[in-house]
Backbone as a chain_set.jsonl record, in Angstrom:
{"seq": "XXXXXXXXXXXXXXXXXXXXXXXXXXXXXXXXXXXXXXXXXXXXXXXXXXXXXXXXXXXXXXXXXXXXXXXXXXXXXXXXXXXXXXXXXXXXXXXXXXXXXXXXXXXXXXXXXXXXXXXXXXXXXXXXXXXXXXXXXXXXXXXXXXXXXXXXXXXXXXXXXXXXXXXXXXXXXXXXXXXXXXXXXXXXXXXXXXXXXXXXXXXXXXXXXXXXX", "coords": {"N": [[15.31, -22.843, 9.362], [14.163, -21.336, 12.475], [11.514, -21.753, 15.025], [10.824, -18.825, 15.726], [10.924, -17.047, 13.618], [9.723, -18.751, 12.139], [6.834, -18.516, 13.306], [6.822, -15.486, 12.727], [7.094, -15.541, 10.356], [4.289, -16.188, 9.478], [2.7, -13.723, 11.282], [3.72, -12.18, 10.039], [2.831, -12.267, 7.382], [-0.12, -12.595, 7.261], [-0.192, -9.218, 7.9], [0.582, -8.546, 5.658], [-1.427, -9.445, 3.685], [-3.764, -8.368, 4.547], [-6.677, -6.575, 3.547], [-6.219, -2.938, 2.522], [-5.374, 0.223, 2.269], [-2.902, 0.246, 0.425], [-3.732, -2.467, -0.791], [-6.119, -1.557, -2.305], [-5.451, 0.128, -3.655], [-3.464, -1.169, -5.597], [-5.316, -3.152, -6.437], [-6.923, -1.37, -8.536], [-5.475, -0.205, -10.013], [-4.457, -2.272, -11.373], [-6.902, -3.001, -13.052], [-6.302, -1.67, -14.759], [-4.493, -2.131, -16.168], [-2.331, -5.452, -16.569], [0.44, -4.558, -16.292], [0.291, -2.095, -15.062], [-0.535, -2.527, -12.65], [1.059, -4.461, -11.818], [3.665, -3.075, -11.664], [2.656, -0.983, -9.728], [2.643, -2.849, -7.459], [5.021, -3.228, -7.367], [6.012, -0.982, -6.255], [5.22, -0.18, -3.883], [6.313, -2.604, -2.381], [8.629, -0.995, -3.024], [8.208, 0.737, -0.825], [8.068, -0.642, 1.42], [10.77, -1.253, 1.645], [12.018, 1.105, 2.593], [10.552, 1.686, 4.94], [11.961, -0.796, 6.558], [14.355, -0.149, 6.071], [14.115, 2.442, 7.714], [13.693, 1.523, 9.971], [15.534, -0.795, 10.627], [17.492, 1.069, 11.186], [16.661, 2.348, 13.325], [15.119, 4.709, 13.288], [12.397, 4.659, 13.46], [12.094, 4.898, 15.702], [11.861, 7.485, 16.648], [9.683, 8.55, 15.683], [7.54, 7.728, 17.302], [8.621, 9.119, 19.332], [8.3, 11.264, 18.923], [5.383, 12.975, 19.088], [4.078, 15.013, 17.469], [5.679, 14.681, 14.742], [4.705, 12.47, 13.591], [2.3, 12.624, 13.855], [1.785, 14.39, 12.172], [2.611, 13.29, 9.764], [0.803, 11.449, 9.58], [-1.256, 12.977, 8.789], [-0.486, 13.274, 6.239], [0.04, 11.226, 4.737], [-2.811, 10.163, 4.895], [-4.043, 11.888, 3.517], [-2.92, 11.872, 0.995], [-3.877, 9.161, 0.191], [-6.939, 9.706, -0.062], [-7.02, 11.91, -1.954], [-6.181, 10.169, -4.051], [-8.475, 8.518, -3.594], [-10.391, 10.084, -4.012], [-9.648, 11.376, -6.462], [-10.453, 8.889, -8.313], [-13.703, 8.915, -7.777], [-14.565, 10.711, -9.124], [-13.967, 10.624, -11.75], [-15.479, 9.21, -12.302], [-18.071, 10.277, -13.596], [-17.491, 11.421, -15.788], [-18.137, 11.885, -19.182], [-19.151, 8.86, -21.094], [-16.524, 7.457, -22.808], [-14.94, 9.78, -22.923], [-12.566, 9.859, -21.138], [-9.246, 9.282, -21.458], [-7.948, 8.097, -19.888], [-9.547, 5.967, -18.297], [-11.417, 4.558, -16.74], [-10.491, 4.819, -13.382], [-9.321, 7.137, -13.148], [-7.085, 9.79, -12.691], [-4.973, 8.134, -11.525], [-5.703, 5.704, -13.251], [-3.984, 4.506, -15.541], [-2.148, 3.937, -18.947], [-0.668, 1.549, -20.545], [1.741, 2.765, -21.535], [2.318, 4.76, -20.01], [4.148, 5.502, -18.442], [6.103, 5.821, -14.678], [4.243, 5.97, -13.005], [1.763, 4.31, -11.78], [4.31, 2.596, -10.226], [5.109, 4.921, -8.722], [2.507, 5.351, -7.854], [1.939, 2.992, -5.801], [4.339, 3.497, -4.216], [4.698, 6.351, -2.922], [2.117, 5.843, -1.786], [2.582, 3.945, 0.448], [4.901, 4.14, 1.718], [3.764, 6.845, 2.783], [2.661, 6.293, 5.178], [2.112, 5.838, 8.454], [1.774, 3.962, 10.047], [2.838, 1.947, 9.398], [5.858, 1.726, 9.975], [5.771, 2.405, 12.909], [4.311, -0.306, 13.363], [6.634, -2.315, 12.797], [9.029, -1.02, 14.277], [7.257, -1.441, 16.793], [6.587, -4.64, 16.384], [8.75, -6.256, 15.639], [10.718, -6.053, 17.528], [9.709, -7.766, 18.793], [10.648, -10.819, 18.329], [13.04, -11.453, 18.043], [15.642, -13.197, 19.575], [16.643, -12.823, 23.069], [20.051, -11.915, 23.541], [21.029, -12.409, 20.749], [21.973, -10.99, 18.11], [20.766, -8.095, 17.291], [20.343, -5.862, 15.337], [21.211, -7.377, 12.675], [19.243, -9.397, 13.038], [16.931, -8.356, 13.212], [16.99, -6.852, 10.534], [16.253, -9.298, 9.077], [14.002, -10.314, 9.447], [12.775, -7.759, 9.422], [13.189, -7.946, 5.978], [12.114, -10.198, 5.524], [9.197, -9.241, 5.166], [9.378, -7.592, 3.608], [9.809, -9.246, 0.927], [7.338, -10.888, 1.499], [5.57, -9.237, 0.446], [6.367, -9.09, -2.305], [5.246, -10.974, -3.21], [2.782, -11.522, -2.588], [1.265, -9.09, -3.442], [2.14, -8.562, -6.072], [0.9, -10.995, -7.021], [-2.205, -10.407, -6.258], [-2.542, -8.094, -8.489], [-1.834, -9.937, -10.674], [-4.198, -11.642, -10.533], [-6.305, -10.076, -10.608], [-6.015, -8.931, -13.032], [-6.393, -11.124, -14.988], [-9.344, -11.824, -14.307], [-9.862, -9.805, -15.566], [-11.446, -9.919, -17.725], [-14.034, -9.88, -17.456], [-14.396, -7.937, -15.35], [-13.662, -5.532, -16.924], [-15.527, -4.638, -18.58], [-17.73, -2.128, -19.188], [-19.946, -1.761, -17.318], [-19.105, -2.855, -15.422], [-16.91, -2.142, -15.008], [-17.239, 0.739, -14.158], [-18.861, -0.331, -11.713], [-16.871, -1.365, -10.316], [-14.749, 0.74, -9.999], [-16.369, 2.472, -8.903], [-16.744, 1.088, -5.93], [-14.117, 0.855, -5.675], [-12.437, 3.417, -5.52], [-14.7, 4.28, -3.386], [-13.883, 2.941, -1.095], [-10.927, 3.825, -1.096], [-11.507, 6.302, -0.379], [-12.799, 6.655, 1.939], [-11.014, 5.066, 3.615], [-8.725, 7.217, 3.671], [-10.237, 9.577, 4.526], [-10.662, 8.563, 7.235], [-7.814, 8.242, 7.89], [-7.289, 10.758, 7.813], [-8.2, 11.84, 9.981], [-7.645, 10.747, 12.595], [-5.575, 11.913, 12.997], [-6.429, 14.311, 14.145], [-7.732, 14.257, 16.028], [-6.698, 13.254, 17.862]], "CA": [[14.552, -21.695, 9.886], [13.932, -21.541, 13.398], [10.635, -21.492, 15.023], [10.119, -17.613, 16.053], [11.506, -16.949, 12.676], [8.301, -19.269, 11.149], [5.513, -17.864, 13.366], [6.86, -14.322, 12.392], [6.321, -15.358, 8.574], [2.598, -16.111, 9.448], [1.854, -13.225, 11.884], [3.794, -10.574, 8.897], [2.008, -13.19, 5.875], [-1.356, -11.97, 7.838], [-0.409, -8.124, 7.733], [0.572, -7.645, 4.09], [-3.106, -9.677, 3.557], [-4.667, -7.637, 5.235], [-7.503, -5.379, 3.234], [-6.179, -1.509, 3.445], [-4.817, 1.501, 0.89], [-2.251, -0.974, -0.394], [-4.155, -3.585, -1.404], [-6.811, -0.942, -3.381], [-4.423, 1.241, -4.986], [-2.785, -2.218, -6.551], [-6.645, -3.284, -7.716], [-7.311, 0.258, -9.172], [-4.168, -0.024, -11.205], [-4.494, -3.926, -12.004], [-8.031, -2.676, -13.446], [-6.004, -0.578, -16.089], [-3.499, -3.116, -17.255], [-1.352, -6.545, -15.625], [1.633, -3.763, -16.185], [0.511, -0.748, -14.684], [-1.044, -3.562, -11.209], [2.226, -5.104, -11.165], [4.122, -1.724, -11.003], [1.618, -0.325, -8.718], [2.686, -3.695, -6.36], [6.542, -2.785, -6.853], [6.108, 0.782, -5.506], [4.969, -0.884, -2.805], [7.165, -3.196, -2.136], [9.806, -0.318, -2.431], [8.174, 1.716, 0.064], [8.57, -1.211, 2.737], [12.303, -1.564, 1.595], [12.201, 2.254, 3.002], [10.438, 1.381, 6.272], [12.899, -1.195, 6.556], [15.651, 0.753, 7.146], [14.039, 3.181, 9.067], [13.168, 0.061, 10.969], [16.758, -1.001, 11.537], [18.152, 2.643, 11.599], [16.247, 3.219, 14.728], [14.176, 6.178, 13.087], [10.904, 4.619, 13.498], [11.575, 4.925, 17.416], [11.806, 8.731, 16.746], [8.224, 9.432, 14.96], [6.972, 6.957, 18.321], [8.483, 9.537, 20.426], [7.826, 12.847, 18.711], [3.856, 13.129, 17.963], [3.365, 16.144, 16.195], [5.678, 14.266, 13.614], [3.947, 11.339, 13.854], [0.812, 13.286, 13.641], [2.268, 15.078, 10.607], [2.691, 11.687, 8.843], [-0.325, 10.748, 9.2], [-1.967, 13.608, 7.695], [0.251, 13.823, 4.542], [-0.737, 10.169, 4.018], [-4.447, 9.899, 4.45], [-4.223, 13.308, 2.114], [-2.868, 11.063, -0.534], [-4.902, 8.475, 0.133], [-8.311, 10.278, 0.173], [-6.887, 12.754, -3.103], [-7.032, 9.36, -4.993], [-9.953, 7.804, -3.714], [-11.509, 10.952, -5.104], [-10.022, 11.582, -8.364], [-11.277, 8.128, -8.911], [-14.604, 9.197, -8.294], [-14.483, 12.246, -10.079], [-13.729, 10.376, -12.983], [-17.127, 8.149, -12.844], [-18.948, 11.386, -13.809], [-17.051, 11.622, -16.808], [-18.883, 11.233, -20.3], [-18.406, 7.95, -21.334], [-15.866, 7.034, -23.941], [-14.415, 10.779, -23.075], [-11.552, 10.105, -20.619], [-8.37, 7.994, -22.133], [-7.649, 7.296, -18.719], [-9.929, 4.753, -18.052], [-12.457, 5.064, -15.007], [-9.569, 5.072, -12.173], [-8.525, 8.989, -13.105], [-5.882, 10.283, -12.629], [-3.976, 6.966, -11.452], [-5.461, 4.711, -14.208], [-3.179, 4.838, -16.904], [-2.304, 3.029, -20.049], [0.91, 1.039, -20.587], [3.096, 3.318, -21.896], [2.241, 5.686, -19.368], [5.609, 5.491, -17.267], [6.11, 5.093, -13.378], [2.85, 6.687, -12.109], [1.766, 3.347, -11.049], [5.207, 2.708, -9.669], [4.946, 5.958, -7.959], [1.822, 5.427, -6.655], [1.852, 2.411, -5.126], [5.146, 3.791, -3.472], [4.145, 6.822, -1.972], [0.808, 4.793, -0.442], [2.992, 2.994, 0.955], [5.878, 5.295, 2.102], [3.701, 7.283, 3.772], [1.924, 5.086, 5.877], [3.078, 6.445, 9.426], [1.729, 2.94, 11.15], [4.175, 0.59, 9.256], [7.453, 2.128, 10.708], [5.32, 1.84, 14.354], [4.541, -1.852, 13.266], [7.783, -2.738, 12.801], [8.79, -1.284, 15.391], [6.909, -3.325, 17.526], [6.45, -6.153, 16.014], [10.025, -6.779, 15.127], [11.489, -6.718, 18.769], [9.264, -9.437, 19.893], [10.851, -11.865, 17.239], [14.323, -11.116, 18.279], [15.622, -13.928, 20.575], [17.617, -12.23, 24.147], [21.391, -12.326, 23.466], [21.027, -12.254, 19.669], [22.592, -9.727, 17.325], [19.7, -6.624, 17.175], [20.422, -5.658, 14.082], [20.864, -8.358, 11.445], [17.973, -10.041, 12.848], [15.849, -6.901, 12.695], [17.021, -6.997, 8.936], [16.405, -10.702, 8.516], [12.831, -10.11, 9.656], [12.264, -6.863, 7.931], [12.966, -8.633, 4.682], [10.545, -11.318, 5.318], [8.114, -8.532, 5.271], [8.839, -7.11, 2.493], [9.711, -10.885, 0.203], [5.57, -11.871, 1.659], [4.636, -8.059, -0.194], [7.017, -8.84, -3.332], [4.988, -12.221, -3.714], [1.555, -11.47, -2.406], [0.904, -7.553, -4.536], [1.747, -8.839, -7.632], [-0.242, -11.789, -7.174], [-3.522, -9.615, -6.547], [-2.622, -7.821, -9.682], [-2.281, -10.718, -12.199], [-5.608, -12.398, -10.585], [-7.628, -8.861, -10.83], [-5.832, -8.868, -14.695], [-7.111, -12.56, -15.47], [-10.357, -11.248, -14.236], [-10.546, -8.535, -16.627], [-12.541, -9.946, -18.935], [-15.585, -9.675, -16.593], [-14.063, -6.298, -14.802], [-13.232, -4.639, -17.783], [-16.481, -3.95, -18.994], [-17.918, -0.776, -19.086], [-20.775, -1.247, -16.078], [-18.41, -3.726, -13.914], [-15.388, -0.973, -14.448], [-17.266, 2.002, -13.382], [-19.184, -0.278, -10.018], [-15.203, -1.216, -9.63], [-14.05, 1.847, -9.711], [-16.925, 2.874, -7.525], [-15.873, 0.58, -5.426], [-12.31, 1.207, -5.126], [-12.895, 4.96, -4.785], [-15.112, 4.758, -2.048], [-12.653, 2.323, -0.251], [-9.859, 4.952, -1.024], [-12.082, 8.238, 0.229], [-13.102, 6.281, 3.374], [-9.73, 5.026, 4.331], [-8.628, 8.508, 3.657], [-11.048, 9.919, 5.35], [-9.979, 8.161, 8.71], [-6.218, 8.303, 8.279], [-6.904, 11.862, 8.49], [-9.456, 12.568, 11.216], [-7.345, 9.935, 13.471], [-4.225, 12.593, 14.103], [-6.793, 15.727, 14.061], [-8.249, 13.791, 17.387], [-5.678, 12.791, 19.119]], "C": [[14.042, -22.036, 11.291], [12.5, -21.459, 14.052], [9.994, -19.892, 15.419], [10.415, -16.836, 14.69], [10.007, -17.402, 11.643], [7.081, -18.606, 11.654], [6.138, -16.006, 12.934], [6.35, -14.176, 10.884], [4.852, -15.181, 8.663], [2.153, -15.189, 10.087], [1.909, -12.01, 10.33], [3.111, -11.002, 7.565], [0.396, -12.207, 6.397], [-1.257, -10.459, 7.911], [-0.408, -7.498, 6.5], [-1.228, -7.946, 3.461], [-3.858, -9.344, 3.409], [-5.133, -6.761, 4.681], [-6.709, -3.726, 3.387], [-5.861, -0.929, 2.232], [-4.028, 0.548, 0.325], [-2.926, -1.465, -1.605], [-5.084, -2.88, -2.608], [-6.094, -0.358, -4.034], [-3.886, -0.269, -6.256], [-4.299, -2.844, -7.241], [-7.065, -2.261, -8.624], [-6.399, -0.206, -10.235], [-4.384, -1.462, -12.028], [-5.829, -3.628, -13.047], [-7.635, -2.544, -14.664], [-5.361, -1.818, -16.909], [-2.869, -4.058, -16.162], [-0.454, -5.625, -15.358], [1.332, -2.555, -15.163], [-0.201, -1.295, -12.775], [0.197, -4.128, -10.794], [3.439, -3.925, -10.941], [3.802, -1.168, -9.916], [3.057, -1.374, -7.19], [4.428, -3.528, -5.915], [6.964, -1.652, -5.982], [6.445, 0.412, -4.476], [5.804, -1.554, -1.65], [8.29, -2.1, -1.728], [9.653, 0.761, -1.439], [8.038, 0.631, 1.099], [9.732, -1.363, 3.009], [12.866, -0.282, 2.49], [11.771, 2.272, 4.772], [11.581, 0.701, 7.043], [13.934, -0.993, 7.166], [15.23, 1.36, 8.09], [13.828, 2.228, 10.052], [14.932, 0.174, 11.805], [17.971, 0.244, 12.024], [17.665, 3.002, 13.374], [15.295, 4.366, 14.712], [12.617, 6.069, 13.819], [10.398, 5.206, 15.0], [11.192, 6.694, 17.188], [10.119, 9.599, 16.308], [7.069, 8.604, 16.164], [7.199, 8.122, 19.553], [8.401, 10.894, 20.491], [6.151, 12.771, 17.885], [3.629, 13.809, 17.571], [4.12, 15.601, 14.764], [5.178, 13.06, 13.21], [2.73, 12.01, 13.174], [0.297, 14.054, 11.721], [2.221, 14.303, 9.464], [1.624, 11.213, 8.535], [-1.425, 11.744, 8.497], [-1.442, 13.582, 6.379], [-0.215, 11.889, 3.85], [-1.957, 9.846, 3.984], [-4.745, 11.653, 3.635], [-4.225, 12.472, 0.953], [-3.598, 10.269, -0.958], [-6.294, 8.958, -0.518], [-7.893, 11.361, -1.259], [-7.132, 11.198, -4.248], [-8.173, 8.978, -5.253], [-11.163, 8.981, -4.528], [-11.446, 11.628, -6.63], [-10.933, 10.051, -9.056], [-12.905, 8.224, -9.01], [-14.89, 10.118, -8.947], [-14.366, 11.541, -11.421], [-15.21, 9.321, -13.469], [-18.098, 9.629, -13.829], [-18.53, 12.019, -15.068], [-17.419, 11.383, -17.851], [-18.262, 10.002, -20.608], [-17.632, 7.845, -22.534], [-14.684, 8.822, -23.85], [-12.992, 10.832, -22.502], [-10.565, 8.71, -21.108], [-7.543, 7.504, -20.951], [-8.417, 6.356, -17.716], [-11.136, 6.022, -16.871], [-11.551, 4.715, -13.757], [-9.225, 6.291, -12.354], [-7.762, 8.514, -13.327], [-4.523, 9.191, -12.356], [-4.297, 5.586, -12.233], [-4.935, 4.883, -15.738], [-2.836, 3.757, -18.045], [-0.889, 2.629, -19.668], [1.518, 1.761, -21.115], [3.105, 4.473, -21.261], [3.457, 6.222, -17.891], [5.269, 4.926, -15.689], [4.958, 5.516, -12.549], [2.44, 5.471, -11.424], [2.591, 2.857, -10.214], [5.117, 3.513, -8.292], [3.847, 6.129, -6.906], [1.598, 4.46, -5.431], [3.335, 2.36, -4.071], [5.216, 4.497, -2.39], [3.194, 6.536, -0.804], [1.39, 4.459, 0.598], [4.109, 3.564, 2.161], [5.341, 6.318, 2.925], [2.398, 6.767, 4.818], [2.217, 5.092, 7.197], [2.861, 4.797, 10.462], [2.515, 1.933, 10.56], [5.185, 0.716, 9.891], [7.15, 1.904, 11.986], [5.557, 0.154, 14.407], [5.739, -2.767, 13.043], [8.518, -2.328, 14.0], [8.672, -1.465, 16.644], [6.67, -4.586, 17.481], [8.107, -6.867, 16.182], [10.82, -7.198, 16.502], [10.828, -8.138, 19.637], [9.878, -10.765, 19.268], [12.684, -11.766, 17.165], [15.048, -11.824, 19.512], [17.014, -13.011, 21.642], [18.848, -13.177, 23.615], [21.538, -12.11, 22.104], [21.159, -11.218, 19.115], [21.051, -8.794, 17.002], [19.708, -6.751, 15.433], [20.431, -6.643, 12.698], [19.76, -9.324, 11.645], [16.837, -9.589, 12.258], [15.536, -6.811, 11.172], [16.406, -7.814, 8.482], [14.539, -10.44, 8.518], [11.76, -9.124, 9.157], [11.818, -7.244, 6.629], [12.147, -9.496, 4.553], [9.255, -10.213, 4.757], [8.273, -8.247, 3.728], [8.812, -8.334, 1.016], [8.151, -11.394, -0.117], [5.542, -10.453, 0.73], [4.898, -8.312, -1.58], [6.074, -10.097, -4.369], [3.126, -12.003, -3.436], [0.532, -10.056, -3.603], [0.834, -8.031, -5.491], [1.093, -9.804, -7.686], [-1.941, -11.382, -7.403], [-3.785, -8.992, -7.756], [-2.679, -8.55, -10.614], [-3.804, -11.64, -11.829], [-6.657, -11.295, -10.883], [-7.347, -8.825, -12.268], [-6.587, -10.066, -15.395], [-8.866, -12.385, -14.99], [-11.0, -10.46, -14.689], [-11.294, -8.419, -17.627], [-14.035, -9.347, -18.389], [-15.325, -7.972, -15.66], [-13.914, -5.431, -15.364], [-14.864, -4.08, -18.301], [-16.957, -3.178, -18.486], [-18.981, -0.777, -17.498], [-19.626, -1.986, -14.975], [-17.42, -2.645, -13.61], [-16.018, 0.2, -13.547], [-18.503, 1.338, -11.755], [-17.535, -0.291, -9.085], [-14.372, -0.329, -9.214], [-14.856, 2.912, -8.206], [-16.514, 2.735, -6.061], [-14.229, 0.932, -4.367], [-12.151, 2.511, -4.683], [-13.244, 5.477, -3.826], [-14.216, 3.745, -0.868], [-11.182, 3.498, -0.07], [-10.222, 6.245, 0.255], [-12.141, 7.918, 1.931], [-12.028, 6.024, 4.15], [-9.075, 6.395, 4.465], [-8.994, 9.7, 5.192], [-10.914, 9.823, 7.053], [-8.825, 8.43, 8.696], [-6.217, 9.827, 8.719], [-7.382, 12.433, 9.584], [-8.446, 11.782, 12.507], [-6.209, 10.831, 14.086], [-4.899, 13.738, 14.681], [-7.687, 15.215, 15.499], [-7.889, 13.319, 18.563], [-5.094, 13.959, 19.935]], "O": [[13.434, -23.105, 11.344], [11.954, -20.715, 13.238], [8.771, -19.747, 15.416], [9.988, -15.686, 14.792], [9.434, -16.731, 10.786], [6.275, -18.136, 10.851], [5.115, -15.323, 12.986], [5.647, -13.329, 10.334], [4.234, -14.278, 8.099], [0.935, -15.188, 9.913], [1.024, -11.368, 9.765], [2.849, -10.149, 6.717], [0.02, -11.218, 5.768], [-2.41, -10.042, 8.017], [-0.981, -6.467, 6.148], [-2.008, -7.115, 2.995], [-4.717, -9.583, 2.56], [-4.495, -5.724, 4.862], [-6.658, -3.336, 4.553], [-6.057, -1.537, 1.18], [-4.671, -0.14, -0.469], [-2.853, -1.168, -2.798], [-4.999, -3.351, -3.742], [-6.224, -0.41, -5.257], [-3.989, -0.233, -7.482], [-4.383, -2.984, -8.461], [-7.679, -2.657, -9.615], [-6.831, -0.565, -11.331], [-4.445, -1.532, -13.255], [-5.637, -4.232, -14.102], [-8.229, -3.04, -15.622], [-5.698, -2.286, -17.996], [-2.816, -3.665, -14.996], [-0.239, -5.552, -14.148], [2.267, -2.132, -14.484], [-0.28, -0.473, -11.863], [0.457, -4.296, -9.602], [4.106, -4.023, -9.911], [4.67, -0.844, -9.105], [3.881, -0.885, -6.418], [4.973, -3.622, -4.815], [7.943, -1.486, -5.254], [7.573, 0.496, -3.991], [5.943, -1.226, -0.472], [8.827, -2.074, -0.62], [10.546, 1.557, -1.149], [7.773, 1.27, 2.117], [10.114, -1.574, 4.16], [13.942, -0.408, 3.073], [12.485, 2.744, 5.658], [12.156, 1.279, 7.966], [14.399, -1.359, 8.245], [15.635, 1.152, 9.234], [13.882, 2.666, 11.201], [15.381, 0.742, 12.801], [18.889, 0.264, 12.844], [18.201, 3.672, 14.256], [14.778, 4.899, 15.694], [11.941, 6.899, 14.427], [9.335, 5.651, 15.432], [10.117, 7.065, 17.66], [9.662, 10.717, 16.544], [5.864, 8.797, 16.003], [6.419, 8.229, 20.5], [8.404, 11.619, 21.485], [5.834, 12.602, 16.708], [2.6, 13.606, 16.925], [3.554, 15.862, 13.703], [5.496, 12.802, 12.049], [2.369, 11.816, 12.013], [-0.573, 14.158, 10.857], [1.829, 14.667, 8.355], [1.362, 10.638, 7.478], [-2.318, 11.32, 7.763], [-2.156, 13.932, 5.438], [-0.657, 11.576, 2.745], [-2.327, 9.188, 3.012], [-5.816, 12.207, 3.39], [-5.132, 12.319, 0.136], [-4.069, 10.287, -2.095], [-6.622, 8.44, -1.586], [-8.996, 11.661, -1.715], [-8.047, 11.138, -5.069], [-8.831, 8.943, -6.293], [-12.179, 8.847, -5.21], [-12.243, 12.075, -7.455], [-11.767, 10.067, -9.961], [-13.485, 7.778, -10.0], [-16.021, 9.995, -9.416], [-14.861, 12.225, -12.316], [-15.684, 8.925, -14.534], [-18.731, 9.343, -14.845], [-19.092, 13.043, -15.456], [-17.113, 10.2, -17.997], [-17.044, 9.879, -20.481], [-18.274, 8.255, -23.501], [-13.767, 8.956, -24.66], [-12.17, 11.578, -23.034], [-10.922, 7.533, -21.14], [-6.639, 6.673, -21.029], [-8.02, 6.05, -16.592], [-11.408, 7.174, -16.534], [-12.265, 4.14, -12.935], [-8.598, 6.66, -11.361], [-7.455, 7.442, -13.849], [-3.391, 9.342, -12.817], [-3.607, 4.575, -12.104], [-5.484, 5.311, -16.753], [-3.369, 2.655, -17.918], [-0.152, 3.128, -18.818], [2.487, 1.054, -21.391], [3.812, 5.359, -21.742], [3.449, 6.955, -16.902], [4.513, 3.994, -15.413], [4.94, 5.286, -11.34], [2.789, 5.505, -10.244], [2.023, 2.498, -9.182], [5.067, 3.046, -7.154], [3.883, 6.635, -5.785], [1.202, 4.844, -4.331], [3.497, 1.432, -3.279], [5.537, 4.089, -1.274], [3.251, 6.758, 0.405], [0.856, 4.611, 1.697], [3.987, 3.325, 3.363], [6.086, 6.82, 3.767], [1.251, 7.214, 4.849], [2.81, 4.031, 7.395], [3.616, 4.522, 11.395], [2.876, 1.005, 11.285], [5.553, -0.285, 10.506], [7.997, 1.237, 12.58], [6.391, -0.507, 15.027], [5.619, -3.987, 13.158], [8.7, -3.213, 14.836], [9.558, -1.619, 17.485], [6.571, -5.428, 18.373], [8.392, -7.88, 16.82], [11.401, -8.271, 16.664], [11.159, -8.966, 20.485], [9.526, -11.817, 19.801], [13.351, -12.051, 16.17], [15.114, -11.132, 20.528], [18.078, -12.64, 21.148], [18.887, -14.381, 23.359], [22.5, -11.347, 22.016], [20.465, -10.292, 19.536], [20.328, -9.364, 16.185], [19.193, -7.541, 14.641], [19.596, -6.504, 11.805], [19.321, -10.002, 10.716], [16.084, -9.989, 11.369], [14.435, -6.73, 10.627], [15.809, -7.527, 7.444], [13.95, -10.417, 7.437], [10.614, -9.275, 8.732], [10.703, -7.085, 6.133], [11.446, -9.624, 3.549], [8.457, -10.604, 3.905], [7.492, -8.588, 2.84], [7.904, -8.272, 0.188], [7.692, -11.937, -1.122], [5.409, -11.014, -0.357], [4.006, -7.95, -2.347], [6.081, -10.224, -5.594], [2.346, -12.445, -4.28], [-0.499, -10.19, -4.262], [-0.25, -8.135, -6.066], [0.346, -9.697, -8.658], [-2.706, -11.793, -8.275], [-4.9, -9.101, -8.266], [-3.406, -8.225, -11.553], [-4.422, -12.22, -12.721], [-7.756, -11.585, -11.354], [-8.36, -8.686, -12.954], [-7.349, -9.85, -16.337], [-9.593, -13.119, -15.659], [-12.195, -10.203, -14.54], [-11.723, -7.456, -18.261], [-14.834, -8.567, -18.906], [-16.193, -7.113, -15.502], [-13.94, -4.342, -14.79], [-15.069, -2.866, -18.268], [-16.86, -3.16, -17.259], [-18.792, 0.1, -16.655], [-19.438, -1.566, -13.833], [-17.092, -2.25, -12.491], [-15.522, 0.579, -12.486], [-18.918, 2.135, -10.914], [-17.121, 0.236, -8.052], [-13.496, -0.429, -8.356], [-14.443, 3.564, -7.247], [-16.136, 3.583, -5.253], [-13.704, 1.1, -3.266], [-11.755, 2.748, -3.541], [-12.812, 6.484, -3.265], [-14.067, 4.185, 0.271], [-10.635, 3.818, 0.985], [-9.629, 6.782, 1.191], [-11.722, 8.608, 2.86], [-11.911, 6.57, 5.247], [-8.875, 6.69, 5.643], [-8.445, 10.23, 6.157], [-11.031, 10.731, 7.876], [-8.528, 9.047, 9.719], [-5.504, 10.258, 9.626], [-6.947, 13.481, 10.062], [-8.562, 12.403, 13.564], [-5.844, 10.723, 15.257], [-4.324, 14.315, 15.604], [-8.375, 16.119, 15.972], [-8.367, 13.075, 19.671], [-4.335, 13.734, 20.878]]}, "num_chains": 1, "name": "protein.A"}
């Protein structure tokens, strides 16, 4: 492995890391079950496999150089965002012992509850209008002059998404091994508090940020 190749692992190791909708949607879900946290983290994963391409397709340049779709993007994802963060609170207010979907709503579900976790930590993720930017730009700086464009672009993509495939589900089986102490009834509903108002707030900005520009 070469060296612009290694500091690229540590600058893209430092973005999947990094606090944001991601990372809460996959604790929300990890809350419910290891299964429905480690789904959550696959979504995920398959909504960078989707950047990805648009990455090496060239698309991403196109939502960089048209901003009303750009702009567009970014409302339809801090919608989604900010619609979870508030069914989850909507669901604190719920008699207790009344909802069989836990205190996450609408996106905490039981294990045999199919791909909703899947799904959500896909969409999050998928529509996320600053990953396809971050890539890119990130990606051409890590691309040595003279060197094939494209299969590097790839090579480097995939790092990205490999650090998400290994870091997501990690957060989910340590928030699951934690569940003894999270699961209970006052820790779930400050957790869910929590996670909710992390959702509404991120939300909250993703959408005010195109409606100001």
């Amino acid at each position: 492995m070469d060296a612009q190749l290694i500091a690229f692992t540590g600058v893209a190791a430092g973005m999947v890391a990094m606090p944001g909708a991601d990372f809460t949607v996959v604790v929300r879900n990890a809350l419910v079950s290891r299964r429905a946290g480690v789904a959550c983290a696959l979504g995920i994963a398959g909504g960078l496999l989707v950047h990805t391409a648009l990455a090496v397709a060239g698309v991403a340049a196109v939502l960089t150089a048209v901003p009303t779709l750009f702009r567009t993007l970014q409302l339809l994802g801090g919608g989604y965002v900010l619609y979870l963060g508030l069914r989850t609170l909507h669901s604190l207010y719920r008699p207790r012992g009344a909802a069989a979907d836990g205190p996450a709503g609408e996106g905490a579900v039981t294990e045999g509850a199919g791909p909703r976790p899947l799904r959500q930590g896909f969409v999050t993720n998928v529509l996320n209008p600053k990953a396809p930017v971050t890539f890119l730009s990130l990606l051409p700086q890590f691309v040595p002059a003279g060197s094939a464009v494209v299969p590097r672009t790839l090579v480097l993509a995939l790092i990205v998404v490999v650090l998400a495939l290994v870091w997501f589900p990690a957060v989910a089986l340590l928030v699951d091994r934690l569940g003894r102490w999270l699961r209970g009834p006052r820790a779930a509903r400050a957790v869910a508090g929590a996670t909710g108002g992390a959702l509404t707030v991120l939300g909250v900005v993703l959408v005010l940020e195109p409606l100001r520009s």
